[in-house]
N, C-alpha and C positions, 0 to 999 in steps of 0.2 A: 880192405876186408875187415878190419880191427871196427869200423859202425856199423856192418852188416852183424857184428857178435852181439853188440850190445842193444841192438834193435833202433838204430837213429836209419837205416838206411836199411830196405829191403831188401832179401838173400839175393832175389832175381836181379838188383841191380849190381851187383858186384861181382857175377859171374867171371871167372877169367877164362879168355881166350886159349885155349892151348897150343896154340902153336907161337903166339904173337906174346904170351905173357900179360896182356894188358884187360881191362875190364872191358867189356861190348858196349854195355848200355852209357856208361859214361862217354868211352871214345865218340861213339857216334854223337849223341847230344851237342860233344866240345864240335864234333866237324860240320855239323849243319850252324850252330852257333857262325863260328869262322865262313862257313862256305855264305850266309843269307848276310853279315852284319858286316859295317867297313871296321878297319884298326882301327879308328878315333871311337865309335860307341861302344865297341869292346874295353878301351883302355877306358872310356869311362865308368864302365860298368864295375870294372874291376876296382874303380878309385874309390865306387860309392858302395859297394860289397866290402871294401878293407873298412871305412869310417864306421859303419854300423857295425860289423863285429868289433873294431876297435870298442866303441859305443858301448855294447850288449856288455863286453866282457868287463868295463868299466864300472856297468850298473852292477854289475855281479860280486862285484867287489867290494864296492860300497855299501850295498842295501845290507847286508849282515852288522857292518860295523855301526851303523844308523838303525836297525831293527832290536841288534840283540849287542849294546855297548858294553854289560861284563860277561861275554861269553871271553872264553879262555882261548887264545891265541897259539897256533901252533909254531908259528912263523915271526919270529922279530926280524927288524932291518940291522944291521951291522953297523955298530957306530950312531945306531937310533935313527926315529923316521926323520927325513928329509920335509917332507910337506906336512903341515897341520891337520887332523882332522877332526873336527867337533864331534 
């Protein structure tokens, strides 16, 4: 419910159930998902959904330290950084 606050996720999909506790619109999608696809295209899906936000939250990372090099840092590594970065 905490994306339907901030507006990444529409209020109508996060509805919860009240009897069940759980969301409608999600539940359903994960059971049609499961009920139409085998467990091998699902585990792949899920392999190639983890590497791209892996990916996304990577860029996310970097592109500040490469756009804006003396902005100030809120965050140092303990013992200093481990990896290099130009």
């Amino acid at each position: 419910m905490a994306m339907s606050h901030n507006g990444l996720l529409q209020r109508w999909m996060v509805e919860v159930n009240p009897r069940f506790k759980t969301t409608m619109v999600t539940s359903t999608v994960i059971v049609l998902v499961a009920a139409f696809l085998s467990r091998d295209k699902i585990a792949n899906m899920v392999i190639i959904c983890d590497l791209l936000a892996f990916t996304l939250i990577y860029g996310d990372v970097l592109l500040p330290r490469w756009s804006q090099p003396d902005l100030t840092r809120s965050f140092h590594c303990p013992g200093g950084s481990p990896v290099y970065l130009p």
